[in-house]
C-alpha positions as CSV (number, residue, x, y, z in Angstrom):
1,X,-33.0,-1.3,71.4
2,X,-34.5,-3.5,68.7
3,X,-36.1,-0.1,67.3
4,X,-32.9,1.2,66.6
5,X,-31.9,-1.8,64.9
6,X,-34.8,-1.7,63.0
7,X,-34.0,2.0,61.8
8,X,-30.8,1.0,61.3
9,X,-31.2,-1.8,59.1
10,X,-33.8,0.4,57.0
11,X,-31.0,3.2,56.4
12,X,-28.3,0.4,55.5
13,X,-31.1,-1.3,53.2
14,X,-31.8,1.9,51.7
15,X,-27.3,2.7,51.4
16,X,-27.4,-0.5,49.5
17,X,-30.3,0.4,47.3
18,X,-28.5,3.9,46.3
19,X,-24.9,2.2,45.9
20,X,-26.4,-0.5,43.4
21,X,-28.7,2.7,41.8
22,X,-25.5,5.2,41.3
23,X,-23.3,2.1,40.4
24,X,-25.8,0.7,37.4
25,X,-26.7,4.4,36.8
26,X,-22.3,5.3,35.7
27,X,-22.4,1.4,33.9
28,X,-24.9,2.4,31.8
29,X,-24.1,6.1,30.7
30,X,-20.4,5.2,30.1
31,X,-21.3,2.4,27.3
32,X,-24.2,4.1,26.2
33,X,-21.9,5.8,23.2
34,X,-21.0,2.5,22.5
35,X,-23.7,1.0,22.3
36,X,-25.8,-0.4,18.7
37,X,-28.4,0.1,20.8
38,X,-29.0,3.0,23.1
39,X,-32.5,3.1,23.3
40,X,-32.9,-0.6,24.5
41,X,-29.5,0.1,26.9
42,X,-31.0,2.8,28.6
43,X,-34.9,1.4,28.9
44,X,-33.4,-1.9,30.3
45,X,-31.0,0.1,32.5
46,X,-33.8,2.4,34.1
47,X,-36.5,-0.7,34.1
48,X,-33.6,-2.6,36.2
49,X,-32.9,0.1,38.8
50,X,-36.4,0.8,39.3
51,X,-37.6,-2.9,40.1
52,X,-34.3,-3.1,42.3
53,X,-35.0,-0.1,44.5
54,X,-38.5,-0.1,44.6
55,X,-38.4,-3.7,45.5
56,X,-36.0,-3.0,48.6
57,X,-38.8,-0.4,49.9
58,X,-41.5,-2.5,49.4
59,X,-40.2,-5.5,51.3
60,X,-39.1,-2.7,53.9
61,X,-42.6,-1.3,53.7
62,X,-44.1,-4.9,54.8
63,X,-42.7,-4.4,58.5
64,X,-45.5,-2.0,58.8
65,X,-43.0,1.1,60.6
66,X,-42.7,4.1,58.9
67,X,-39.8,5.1,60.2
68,X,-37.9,2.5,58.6
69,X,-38.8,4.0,55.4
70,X,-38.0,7.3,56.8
71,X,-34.2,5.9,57.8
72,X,-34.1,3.9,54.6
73,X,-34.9,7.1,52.1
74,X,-32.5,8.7,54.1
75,X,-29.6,6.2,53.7
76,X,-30.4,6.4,49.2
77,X,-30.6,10.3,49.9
78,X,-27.3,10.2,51.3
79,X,-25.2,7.7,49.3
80,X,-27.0,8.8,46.4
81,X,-25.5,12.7,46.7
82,X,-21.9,11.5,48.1
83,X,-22.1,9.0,44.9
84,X,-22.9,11.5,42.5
85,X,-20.1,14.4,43.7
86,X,-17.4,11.5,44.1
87,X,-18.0,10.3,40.3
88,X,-18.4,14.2,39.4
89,X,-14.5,14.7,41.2
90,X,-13.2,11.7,39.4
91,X,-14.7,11.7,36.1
92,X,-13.7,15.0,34.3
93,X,-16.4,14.2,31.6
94,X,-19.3,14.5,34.2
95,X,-20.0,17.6,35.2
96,X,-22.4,19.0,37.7
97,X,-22.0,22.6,36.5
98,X,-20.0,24.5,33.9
99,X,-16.3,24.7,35.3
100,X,-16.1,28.2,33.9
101,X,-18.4,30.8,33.2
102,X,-18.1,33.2,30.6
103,X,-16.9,36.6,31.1
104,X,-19.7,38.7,31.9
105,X,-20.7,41.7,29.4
106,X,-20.2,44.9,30.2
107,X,-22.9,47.7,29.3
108,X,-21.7,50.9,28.6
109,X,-24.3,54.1,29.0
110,X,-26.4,54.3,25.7
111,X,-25.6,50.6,25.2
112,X,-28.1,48.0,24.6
113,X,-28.1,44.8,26.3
């Protein structure tokens, strides 16, 4: 039983990683047009996230079970995708793919393409 709480903690640890990641991700992109400096905005953005996320999975990694990491990359894999879709469905400015594609040519014989 204590395994599974283990594993479970590790997924839950890794959730919170990918909420904070996706959260600080949308903060910085929306006043990144804003800002008087973008560069600095978006270095100190990515720098932040990184240290945040890699520190979770390195104080995971100290237990010494791999499968916590497992459960844990799978918990930031998770939130990570819902994340991304639900700010794609809310925000009409973000989006994933084209919403329509263009209307496809059509050849006619002796046509080039």
């Amino acid at each position: 039983m204590n395994e599974w709480m283990a594993m479970t903690s590790g997924f839950l640890a890794g959730a919170a990683a990918a909420v904070f990641f996706v959260a600080s991700l949308w903060w910085t992109t929306v006043r990144l047009p804003a800002s008087h400096q973008p560069w600095l905005l978006l270095g100190g953005g990515a720098l932040l996230r990184m240290t945040v996320v890699l520190g979770i999975l390195a104080a995971l990694a100290r237990s010494g079970d791999w499968r916590i990491l497992v459960a844990a990359a799978a918990g930031f894999a998770l939130i990570r995708t819902v994340g991304v879709c639900t700010i794609a469905q809310r925000d009409k400015s973000f989006q994933l793919a084209p919403a329509q594609n263009p209307p496809a040519k059509t050849l006619r014989p002796g046509s080039e393409p």
